[in-house]
C-alpha positions as CSV (number, residue, x, y, z in Angstrom):
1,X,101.7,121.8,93.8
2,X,101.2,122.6,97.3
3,X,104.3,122.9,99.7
4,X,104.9,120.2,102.1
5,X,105.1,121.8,105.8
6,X,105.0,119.5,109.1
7,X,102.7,121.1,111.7
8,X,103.9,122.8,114.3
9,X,100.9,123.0,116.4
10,X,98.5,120.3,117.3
11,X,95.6,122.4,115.6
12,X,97.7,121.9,112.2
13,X,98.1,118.3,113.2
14,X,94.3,117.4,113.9
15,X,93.5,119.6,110.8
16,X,96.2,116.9,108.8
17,X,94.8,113.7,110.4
18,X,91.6,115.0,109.6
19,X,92.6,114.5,105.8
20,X,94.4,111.2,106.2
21,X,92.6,108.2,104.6
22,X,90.2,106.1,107.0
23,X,88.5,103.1,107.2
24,X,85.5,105.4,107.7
25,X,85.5,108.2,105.4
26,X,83.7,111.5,106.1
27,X,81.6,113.2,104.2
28,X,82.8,114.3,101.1
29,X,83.2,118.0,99.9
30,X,82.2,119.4,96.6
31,X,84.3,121.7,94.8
32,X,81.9,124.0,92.6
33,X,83.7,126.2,89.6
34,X,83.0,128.6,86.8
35,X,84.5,128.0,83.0
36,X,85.6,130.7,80.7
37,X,82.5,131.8,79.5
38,X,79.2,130.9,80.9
39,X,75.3,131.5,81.1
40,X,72.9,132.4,83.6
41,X,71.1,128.8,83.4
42,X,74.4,127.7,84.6
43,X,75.0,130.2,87.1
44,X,71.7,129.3,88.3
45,X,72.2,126.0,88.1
46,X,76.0,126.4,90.2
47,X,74.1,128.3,92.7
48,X,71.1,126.0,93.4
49,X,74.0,122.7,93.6
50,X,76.0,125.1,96.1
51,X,72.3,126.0,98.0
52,X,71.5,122.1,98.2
53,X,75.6,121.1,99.5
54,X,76.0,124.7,101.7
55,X,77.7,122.4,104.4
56,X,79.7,120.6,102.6
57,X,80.4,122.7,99.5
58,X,83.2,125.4,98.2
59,X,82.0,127.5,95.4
60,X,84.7,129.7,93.5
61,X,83.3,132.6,91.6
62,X,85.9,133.4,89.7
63,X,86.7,132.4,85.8
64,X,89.1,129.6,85.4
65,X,90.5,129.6,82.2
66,X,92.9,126.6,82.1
67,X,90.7,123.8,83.4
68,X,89.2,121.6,80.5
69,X,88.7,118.4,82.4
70,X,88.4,116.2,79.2
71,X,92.1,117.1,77.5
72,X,95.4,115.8,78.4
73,X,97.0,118.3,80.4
74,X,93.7,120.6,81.4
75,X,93.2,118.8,84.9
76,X,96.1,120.3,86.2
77,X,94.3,123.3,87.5
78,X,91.2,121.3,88.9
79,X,93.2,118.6,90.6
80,X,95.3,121.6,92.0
81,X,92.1,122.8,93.7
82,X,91.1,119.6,94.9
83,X,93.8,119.3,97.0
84,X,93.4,123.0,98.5
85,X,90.1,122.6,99.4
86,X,90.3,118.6,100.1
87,X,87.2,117.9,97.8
88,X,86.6,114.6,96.2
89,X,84.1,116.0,93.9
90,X,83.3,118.6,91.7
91,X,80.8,120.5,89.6
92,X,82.2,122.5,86.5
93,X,80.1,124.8,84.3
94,X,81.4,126.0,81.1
95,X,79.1,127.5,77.7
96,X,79.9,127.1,74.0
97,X,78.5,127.4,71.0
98,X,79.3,123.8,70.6
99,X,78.3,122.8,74.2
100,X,76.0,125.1,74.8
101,X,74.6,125.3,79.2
102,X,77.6,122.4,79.8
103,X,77.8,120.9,83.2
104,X,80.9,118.3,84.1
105,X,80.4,116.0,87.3
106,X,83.2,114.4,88.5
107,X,84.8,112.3,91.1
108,X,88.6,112.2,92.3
109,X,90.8,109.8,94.0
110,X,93.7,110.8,96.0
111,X,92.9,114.3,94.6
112,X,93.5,112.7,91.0
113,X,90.6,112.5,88.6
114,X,89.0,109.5,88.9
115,X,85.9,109.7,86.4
116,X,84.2,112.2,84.5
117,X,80.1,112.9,82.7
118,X,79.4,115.8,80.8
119,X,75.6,117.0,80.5
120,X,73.9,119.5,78.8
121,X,71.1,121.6,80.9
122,X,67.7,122.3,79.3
123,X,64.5,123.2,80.4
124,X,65.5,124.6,83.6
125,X,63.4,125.7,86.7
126,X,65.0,127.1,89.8
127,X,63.3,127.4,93.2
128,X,61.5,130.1,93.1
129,X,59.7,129.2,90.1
130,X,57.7,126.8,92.3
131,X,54.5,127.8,94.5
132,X,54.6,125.7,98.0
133,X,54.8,125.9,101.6
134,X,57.5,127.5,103.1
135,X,57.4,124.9,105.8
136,X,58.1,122.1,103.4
137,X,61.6,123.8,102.3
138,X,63.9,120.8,103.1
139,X,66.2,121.6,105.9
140,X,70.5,122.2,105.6
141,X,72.2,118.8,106.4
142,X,69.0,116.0,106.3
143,X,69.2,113.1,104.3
144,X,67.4,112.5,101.0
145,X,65.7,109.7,99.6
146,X,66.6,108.4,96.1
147,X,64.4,107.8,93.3
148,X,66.0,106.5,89.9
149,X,63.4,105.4,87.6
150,X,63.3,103.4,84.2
151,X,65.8,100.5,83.1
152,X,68.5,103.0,82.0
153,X,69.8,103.2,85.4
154,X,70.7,99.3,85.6
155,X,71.5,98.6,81.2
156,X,73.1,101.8,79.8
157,X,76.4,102.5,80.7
158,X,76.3,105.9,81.1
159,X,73.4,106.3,83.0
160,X,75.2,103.7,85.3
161,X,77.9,106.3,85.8
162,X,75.8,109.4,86.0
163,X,73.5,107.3,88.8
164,X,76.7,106.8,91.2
165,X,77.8,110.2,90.1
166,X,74.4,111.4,91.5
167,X,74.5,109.5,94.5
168,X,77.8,110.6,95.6
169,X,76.9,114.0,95.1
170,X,74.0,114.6,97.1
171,X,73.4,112.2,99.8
172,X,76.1,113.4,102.2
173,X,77.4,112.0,105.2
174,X,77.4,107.5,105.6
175,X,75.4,106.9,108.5
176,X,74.3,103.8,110.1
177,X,71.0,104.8,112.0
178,X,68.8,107.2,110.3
179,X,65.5,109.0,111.8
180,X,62.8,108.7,109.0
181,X,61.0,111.4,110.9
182,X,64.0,113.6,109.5
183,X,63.9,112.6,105.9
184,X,61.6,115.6,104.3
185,X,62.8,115.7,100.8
186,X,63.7,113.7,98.2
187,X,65.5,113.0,94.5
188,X,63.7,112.2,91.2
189,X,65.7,111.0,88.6
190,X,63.5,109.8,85.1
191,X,65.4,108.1,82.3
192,X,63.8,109.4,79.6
193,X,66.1,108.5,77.1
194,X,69.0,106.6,76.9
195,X,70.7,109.7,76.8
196,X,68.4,112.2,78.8
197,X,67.5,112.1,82.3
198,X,64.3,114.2,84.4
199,X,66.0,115.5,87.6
200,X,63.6,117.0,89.9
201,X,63.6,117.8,93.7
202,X,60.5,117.2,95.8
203,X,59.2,117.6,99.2
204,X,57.7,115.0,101.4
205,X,54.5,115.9,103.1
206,X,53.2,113.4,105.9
207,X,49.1,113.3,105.7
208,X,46.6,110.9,108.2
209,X,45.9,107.4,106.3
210,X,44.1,106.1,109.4
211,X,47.0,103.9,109.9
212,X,50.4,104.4,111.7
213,X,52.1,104.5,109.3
214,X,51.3,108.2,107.1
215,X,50.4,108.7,103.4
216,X,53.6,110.4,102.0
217,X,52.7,113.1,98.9
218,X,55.5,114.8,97.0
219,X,55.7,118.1,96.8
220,X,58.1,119.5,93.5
221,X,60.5,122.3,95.3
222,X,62.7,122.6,92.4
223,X,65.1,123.3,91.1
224,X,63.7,120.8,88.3
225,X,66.2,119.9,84.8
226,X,66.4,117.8,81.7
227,X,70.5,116.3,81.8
228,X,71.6,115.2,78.1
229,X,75.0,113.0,78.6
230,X,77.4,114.0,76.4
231,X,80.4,113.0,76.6
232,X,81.7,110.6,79.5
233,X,84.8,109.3,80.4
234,X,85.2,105.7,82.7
235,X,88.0,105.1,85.4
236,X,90.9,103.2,84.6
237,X,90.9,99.6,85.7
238,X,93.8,99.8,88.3
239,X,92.6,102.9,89.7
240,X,89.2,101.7,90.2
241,X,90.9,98.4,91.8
242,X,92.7,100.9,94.2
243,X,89.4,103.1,95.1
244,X,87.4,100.3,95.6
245,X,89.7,98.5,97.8
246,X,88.4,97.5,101.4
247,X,89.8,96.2,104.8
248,X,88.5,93.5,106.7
249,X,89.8,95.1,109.9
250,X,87.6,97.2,112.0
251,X,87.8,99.8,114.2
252,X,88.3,98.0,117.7
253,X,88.2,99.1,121.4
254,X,91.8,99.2,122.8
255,X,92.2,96.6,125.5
256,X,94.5,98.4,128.5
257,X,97.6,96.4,129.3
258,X,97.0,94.0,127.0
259,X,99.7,93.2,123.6
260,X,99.9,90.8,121.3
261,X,103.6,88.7,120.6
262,X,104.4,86.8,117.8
263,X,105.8,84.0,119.9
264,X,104.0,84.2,122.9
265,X,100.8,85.2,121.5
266,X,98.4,87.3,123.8
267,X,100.2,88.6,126.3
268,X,98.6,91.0,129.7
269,X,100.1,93.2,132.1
270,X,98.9,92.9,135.8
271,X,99.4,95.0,138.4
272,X,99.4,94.2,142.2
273,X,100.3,96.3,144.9
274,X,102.7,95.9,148.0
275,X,101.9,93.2,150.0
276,X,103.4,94.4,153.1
277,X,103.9,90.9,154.7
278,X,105.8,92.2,157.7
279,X,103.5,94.3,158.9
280,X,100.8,92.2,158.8
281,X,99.8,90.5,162.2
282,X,99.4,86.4,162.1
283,X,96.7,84.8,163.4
284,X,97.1,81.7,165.7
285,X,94.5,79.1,163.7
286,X,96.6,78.9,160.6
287,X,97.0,75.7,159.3
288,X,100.8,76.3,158.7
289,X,101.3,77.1,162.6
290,X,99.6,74.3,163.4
291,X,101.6,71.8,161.1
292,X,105.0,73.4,163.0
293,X,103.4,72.9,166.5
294,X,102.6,69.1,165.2
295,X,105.7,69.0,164.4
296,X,107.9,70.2,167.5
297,X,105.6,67.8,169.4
298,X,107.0,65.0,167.6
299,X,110.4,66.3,168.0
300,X,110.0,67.0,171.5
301,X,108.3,63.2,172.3
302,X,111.1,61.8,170.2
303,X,113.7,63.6,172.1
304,X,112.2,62.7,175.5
305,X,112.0,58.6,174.5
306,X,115.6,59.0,173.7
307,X,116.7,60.8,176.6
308,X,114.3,58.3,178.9
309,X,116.2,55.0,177.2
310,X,119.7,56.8,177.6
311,X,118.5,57.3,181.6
312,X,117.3,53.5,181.5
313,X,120.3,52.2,179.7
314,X,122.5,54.2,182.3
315,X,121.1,52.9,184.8
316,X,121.2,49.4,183.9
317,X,125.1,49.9,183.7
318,X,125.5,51.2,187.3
319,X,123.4,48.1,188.8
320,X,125.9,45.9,186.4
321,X,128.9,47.3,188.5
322,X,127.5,47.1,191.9
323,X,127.0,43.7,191.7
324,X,130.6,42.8,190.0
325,X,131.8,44.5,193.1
C-alpha cells in the first residue's frame, strides 16, 4: 500500500482534504485499464469511455497482468490503483477465448471493491462510423439525459445493477440547478433481453414546433453496442449498509461569536467598546440631577425649620429668665 506522509505544505493539505469523505461528494473519477491480452473492439471501446469521461477520467495504457477482479486475491492490484488515482470507479477490458471482447464495470467504497458486472461487447460502432453534424458533437463536461427502456431495468436483478452501474458512470457531477439549454446529448439503454442490453449515444437537436417549448429529435453520435451480462457479483450487506449511510446534518453558515453549551445552552459573545464616562460632559436636564437638587432642597428646608425652632425655643428661654429676675 501507499505510504502514509503528513503534508508539509498547505498545497499537500488541500490536495488531502480534497479526498476526505463529505456530506457532498464530488464527482467521481473513473479509473480505465487494459487486461493481459486484448482486442481492438475493446481498445476502441476503452478509448471512446475515456473520450466521453476526458474530465474526470485516468486511462492506463499499459498491460496489467495481476488484476482479475472476480478471484479472491486478484483485486489487490485494482484497489491499489484506486487509491493512487482516488477513483471510485473503473472500467477493465480483458479478451479470452472463453470471454471473448470482456468489459468489467465496477464501483468501490473506501477504495475497496464494492460491486462488480461483467459484459460481453458485440456489434460495435465507434464514432466515426456515424454521418452527422459536427455541431451536434456533445460538448466536454454537460450533462446527459438518461433513457432506460423495457421492464428489465426495474424486475431483473442484473439489469438493476448494470442500470446504477451506468448511471454512476456517466452522469458526472450532482448538481442541484441544471440549464436544459445545456443538455445536448443523451443515453439509450434497450433491454433487449434479460441478459442483453442496446447502448447507444444520441444527440439532441432543437427544431420550431410553433410552441415554446421545441420539438427535440435524436441524433445517433455513437459509439453504439450490444452489452451481454455475464457474470455479476452483488455488495455485501454490511458494506452496502455503510455506503448507503446518510446524515441528517447539513452544511450550515457559521454564526460569529455564537457557541453552543451543554448546560447553558446557546450561548453569544458581545462586544462593546469603552464607554469613557469621565470624559463625557453632563447635561443639566437629567432627571437624576434633578432628583439630587429635590432632594438638597428638602434637606436644606428641613435644616432651616430646625434651626428657626432652635432660635424660637432659645428665645423663649431668655424671656423666662428676665422675668424671674
Amino acid at each position: 500500500m501507499l505510504k502514509i506522509k503528513t503534508p508539509k505544505t498547505q498545497r499537500a493539505k488541500r490536495a488531502l482534504d480534497n479526498r476526505a469523505p463529505k456530506i457532498v461528494e464530488n464527482a467521481k473519477k473513473t479509473l480505465i485499464l487494459h487486461g493481459t491480452k486484448t482486442s481492438g473492439v475493446v481498445n476502441a471501446v476503452l478509448m471512446q469511455i475515456y473520450h466521453m469521461k476526458r474530465d474526470n477520467a485516468v486511462k492506463y495504457t499499459k498491460k496489467n497482468e495481476n488484476i482479475r477482479p472476480f478471484e479472491s486475491g486478484g483485486e489487490t492490484s485494482l484497489e491499489f490503483f484506486s487509491l493512487k488515482t482516488d477513483c471510485s470507479l473503473f472500467v477493465f477490458g480483458s479478451h479470452s477465448k472463453k470471454r471473448p471482447n470482456n468489459l468489467v464495470l465496477g464501483r468501490m467504497f473506501d477504495h475497496h471493491i464494492y460491486d462488480l458486472v461483467e459484459v460481453g461487447v458485440d456489434n460495435f460502432k465507434s464514432t466515426e462510423t456515424f454521418g452527422y453534424d459536427k455541431k451536434l458533437t456533445p460538448r466536454i463536461g454537460s450533462k446527459p439525459f438518461f433513457a432506460f427502456i423495457g421492464e428489465g431495468f426495474e424486475s431483473v436483478e442484473e439489469l438493476k445493477q448494470l442500470k446504477e452501474v451506468l448511471l454512476d458512470l456517466f452522469r458526472g457531477e450532482v448538481v442541484e440547478n441544471l440549464n436544459l439549454a445545456g443538455i445536448d446529448h443523451v443515453f439509450v439503454c434497450t433491454a433487449v433481453s434479460p441478459t442483453t442490453v442496446f447502448f447507444t449515444h444520441c444527440a439532441l437537436r432543437l427544431k420550431k414546433s410553433g410552441t415554446l417549448v421545441p420539438r427535440m429529435e435524436l441524433v445517433e453520435v455513437g459509439p453504439s453496442m450490444d452489452l451481454v451480462i455475464r457474470r455479476h457479483r452483488l455488495p455485501n450487506d454490511s458494506v452496502k449498509k455503510e455506503a448507503t449511510k446518510t446524515t441528517s446534518d447539513q452544511l450550515k453558515k457559521k454564526i460569529k461569536n455564537v457557541s453552543s453549551d451543554i448546560v447553558q445552552g446557546k450561548i453569544g459573545r458581545i462586544y462593546i467598546p469603552d464607554q469613557k464616562a469621565g470624559s463625557i460632559p453632563l447635561s443639566n436636564d437629567i432627571k437624576g440631577l434633578k432628583r439630587e437638587r429635590r432632594e438638597a432642597k428638602k434637606s436644606k428646608r428641613a435644616q432651616e425649620t430646625g434651626e428657626n425652632e432652635a432660635k424660637k425655643q432659645k428665645t423663649c428661654s431668655d424671656d423666662h429668665k428676665l422675668i424671674g429676675n
